[in-house]
PARO-558961 format. One record per atom (N, C-alpha, C, O): x negated, z negated, y; atom name; residue in one letter. Coordinates in steps of 0.2 Angstrom, whole numbers, plus 5000, padded with zeros to 4 digits. Example, Ala and Ser with C-alpha at 12.3 -4.5 7.8 and 13.67 -1.06 7.14 Angstrom:
+------+------+------+------+-------+
|    u |    w |    v | mido | fimar |
+------+------+------+------+-------+
| 4934 | 4961 | 4972 |    N |     A |
| 4938 | 4961 | 4978 |   CA |     A |
| 4934 | 4961 | 4984 |    C |     A |
| 4929 | 4958 | 4983 |    O |     A |
| 4936 | 4965 | 4989 |    N |     S |
| 4932 | 4964 | 4995 |   CA |     S |
| 4936 | 4961 | 5000 |    C |     S |
| 4933 | 4960 | 5006 |    O |     S |
+------+------+------+------+-------+
! end
This chain:
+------+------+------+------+-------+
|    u |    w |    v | mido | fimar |
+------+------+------+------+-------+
| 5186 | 5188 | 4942 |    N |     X |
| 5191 | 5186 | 4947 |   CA |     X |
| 5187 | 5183 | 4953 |    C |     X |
| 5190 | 5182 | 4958 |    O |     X |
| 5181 | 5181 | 4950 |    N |     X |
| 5179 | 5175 | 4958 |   CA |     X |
| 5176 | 5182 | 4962 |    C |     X |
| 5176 | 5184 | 4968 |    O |     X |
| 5173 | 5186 | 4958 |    N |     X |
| 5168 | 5193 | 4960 |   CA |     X |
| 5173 | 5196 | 4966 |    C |     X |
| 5172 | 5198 | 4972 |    O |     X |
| 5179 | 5196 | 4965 |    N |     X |
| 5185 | 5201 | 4968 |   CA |     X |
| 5186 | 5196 | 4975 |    C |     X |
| 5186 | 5198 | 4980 |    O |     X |
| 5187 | 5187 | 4973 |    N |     X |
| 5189 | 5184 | 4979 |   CA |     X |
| 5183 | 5182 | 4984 |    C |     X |
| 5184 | 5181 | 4989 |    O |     X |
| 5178 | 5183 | 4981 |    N |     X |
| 5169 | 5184 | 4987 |   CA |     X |
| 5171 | 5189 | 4990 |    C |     X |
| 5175 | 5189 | 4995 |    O |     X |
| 5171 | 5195 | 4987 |    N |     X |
| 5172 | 5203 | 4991 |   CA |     X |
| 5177 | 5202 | 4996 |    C |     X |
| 5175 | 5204 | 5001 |    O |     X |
| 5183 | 5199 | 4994 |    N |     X |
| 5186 | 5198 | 4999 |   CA |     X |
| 5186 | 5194 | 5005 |    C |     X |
| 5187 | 5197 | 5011 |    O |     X |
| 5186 | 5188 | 5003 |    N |     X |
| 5178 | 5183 | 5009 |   CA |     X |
| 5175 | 5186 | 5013 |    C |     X |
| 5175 | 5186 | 5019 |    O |     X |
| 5171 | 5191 | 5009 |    N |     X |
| 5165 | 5192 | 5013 |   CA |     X |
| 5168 | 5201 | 5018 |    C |     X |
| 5164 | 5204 | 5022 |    O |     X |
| 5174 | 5201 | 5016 |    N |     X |
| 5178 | 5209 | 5019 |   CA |     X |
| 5179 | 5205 | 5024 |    C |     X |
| 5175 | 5205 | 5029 |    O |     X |
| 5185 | 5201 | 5024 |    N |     X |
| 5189 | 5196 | 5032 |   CA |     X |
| 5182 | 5194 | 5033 |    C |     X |
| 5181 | 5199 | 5037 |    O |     X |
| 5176 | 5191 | 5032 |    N |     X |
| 5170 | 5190 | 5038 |   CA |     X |
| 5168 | 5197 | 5042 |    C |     X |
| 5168 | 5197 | 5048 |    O |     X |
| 5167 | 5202 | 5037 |    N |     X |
| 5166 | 5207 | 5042 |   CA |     X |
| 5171 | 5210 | 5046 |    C |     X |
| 5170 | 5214 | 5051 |    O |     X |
| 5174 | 5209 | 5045 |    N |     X |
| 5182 | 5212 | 5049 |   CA |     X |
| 5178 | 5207 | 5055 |    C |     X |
| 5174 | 5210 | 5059 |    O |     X |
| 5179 | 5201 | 5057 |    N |     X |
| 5178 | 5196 | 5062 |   CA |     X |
| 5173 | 5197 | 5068 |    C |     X |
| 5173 | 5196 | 5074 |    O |     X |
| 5165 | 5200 | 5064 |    N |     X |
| 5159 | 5201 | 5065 |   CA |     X |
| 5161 | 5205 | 5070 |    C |     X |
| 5160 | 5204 | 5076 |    O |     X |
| 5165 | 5213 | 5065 |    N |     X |
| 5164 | 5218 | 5068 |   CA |     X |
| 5168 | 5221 | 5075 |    C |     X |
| 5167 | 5226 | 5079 |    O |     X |
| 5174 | 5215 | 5075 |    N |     X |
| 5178 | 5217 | 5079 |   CA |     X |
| 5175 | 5213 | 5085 |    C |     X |
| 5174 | 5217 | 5090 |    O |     X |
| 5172 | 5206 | 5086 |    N |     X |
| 5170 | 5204 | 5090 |   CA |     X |
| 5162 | 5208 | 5094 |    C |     X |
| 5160 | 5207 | 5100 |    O |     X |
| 5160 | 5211 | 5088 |    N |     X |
| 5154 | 5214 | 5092 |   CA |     X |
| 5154 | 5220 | 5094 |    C |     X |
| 5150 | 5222 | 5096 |    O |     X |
| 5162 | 5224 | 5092 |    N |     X |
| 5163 | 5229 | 5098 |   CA |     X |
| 5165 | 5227 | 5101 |    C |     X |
| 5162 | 5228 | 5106 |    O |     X |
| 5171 | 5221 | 5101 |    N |     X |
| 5172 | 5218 | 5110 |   CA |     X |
| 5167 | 5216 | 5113 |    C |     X |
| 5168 | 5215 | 5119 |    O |     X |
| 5161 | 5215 | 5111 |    N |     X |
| 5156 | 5212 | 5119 |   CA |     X |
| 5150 | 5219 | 5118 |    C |     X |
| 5144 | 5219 | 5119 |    O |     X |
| 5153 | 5225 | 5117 |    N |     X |
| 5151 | 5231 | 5118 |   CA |     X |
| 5143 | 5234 | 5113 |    C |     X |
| 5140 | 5239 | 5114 |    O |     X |
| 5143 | 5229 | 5108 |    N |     X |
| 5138 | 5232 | 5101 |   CA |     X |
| 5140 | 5235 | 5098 |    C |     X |
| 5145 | 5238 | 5100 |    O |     X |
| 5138 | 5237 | 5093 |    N |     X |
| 5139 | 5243 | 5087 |   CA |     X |
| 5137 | 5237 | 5079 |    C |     X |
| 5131 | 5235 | 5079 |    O |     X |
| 5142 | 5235 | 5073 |    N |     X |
| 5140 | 5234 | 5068 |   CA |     X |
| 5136 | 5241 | 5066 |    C |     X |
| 5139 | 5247 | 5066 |    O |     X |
| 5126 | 5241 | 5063 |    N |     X |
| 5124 | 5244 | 5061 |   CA |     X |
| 5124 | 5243 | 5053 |    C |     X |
| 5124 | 5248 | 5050 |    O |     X |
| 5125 | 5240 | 5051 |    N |     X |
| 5122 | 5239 | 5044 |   CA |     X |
| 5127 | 5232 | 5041 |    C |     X |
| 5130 | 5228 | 5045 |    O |     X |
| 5127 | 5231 | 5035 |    N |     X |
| 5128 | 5224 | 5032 |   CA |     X |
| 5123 | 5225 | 5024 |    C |     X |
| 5122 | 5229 | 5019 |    O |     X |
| 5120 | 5219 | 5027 |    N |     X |
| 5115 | 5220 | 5020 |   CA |     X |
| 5116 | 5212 | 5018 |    C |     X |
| 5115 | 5207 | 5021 |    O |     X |
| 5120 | 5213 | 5012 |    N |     X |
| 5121 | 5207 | 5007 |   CA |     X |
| 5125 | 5203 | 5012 |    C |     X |
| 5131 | 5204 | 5014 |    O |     X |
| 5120 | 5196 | 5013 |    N |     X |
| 5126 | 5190 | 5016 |   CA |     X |
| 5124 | 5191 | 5024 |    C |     X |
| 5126 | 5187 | 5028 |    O |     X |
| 5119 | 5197 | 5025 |    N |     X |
| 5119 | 5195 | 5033 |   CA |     X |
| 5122 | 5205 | 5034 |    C |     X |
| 5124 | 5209 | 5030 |    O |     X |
| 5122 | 5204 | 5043 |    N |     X |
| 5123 | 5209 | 5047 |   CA |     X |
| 5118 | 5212 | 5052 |    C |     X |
| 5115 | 5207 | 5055 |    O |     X |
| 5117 | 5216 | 5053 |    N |     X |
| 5115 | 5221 | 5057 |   CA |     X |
| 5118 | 5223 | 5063 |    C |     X |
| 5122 | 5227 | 5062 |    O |     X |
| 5116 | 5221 | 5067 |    N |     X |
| 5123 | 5222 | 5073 |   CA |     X |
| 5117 | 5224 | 5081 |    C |     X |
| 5113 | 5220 | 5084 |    O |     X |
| 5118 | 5230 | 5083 |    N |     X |
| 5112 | 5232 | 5089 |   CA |     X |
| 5118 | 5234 | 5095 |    C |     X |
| 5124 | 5236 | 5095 |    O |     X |
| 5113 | 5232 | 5101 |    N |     X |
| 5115 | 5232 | 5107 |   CA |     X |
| 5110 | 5239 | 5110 |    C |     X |
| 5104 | 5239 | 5112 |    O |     X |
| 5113 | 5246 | 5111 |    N |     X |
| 5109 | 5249 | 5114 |   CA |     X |
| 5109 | 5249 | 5124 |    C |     X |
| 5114 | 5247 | 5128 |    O |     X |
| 5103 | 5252 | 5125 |    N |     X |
| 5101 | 5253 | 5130 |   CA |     X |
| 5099 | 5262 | 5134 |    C |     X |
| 5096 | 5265 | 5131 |    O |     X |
| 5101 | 5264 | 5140 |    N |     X |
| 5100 | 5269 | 5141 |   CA |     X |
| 5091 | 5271 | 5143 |    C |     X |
| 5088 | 5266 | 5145 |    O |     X |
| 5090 | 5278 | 5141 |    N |     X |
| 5084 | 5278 | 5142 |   CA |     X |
| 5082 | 5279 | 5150 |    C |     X |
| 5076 | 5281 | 5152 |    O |     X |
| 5086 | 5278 | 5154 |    N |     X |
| 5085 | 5277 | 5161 |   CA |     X |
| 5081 | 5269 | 5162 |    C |     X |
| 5075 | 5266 | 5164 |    O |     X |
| 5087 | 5267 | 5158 |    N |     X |
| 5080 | 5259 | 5159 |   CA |     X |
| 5076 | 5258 | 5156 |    C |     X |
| 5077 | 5252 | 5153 |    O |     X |
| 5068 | 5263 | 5154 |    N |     X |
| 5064 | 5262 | 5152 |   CA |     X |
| 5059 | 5264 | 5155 |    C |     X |
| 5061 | 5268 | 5160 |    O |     X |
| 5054 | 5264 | 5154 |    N |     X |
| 5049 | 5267 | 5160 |   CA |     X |
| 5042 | 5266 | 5156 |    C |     X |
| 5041 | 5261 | 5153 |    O |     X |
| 5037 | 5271 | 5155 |    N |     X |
| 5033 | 5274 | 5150 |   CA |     X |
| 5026 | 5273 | 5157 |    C |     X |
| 5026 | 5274 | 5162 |    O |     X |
| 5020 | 5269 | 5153 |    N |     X |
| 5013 | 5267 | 5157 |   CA |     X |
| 5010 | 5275 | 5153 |    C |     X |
| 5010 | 5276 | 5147 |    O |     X |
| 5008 | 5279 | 5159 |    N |     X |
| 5006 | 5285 | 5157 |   CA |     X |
| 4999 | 5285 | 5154 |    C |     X |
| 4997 | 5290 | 5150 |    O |     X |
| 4994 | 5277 | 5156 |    N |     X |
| 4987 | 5275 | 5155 |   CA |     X |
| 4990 | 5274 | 5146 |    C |     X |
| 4989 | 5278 | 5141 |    O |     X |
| 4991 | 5269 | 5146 |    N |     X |
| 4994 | 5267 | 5141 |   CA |     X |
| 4999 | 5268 | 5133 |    C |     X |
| 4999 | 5266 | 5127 |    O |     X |
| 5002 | 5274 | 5137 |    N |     X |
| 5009 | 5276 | 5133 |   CA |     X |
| 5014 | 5269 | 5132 |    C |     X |
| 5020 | 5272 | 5131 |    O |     X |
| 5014 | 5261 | 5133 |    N |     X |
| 5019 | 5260 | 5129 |   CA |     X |
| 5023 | 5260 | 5131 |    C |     X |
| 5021 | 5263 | 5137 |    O |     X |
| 5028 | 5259 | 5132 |    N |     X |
| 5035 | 5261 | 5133 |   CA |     X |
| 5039 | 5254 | 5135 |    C |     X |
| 5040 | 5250 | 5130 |    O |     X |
| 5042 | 5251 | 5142 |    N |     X |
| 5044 | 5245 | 5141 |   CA |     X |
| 5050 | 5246 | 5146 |    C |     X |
| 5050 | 5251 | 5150 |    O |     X |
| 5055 | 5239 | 5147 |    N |     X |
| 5059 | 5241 | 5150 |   CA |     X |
| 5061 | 5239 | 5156 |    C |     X |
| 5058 | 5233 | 5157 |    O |     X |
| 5065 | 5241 | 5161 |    N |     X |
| 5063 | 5240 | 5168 |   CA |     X |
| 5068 | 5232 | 5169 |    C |     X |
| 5074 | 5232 | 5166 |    O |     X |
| 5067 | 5229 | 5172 |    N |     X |
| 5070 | 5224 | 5172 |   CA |     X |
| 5077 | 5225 | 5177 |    C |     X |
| 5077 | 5225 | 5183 |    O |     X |
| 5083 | 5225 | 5173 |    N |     X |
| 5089 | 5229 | 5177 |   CA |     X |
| 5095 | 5222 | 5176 |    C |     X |
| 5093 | 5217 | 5175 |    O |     X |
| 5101 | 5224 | 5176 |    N |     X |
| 5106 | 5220 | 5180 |   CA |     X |
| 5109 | 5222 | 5173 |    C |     X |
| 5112 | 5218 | 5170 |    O |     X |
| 5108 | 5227 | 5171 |    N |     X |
| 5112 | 5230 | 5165 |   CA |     X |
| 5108 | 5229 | 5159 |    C |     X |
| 5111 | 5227 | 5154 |    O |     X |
| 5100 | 5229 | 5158 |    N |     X |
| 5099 | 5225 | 5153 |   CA |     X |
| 5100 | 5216 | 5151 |    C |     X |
| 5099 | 5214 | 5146 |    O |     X |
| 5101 | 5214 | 5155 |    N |     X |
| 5103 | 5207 | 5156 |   CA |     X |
| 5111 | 5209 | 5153 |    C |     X |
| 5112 | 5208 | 5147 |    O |     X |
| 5113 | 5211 | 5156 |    N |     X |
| 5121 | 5208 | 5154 |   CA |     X |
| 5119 | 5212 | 5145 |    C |     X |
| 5117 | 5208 | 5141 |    O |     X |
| 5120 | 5217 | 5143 |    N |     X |
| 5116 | 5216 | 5138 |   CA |     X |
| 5116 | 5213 | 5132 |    C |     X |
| 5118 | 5214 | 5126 |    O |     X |
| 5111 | 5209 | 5135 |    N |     X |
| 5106 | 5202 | 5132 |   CA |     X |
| 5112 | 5199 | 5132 |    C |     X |
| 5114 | 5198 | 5126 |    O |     X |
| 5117 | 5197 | 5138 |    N |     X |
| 5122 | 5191 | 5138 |   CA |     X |
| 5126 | 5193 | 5132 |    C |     X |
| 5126 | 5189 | 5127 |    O |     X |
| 5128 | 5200 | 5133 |    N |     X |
| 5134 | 5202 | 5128 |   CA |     X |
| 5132 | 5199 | 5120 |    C |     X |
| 5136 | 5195 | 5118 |    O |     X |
| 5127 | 5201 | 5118 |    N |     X |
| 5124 | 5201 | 5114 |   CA |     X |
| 5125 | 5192 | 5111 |    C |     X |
| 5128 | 5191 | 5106 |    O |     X |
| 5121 | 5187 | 5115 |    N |     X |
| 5121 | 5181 | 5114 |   CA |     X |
| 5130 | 5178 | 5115 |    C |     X |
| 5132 | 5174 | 5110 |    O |     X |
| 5134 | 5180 | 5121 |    N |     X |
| 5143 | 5177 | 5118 |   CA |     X |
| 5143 | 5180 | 5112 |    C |     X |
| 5147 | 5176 | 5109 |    O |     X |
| 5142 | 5185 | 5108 |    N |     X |
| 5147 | 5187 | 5102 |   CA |     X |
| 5140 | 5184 | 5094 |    C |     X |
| 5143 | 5183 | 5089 |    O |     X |
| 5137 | 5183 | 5094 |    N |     X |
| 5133 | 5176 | 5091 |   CA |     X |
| 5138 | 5170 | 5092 |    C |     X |
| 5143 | 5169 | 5089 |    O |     X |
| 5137 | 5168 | 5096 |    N |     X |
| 5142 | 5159 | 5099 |   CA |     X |
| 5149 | 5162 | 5097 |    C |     X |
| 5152 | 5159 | 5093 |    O |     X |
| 5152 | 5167 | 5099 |    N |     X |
| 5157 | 5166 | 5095 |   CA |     X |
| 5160 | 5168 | 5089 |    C |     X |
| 5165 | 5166 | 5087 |    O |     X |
+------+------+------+------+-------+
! end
């Protein structure tokens, strides 16, 4: 009985997660145990490739910030 009332708990948590982190525009990726998985993707226009180099980083834009923001309101709430 308590095994059935955690799963439950822990369903209504993810219900709350999931819903908030599509509304500030994330994707829940994964639930692994007591934590979540939850990514912010970025388009490959805003990245930019050091041809010396290879690595690969991101251009600093208006849309990766907001983002970041999204990302940090739906943590806080």
């Amino acid at each position: 009985m308590l095994q059935e009332e955690i799963m439950l708990f822990v369903n209504e948590i993810a219900d709350i997660v999931h819903s908030i982190v599509d509304h500030f525009s994330g994707a829940p990726n994964k639930n692994i145990g007591e934590a979540f998985l939850l990514v912010w993707k970025y388009s490959s226009e805003d990245e930019e490739i050091n041809k010396e180099t290879k690595v690969i980083s991101l251009k600093h834009s208006n849309k990766i910030s907001q983002i970041a923001d999204m990302a940090t309101v739906s943590f806080i709430k």
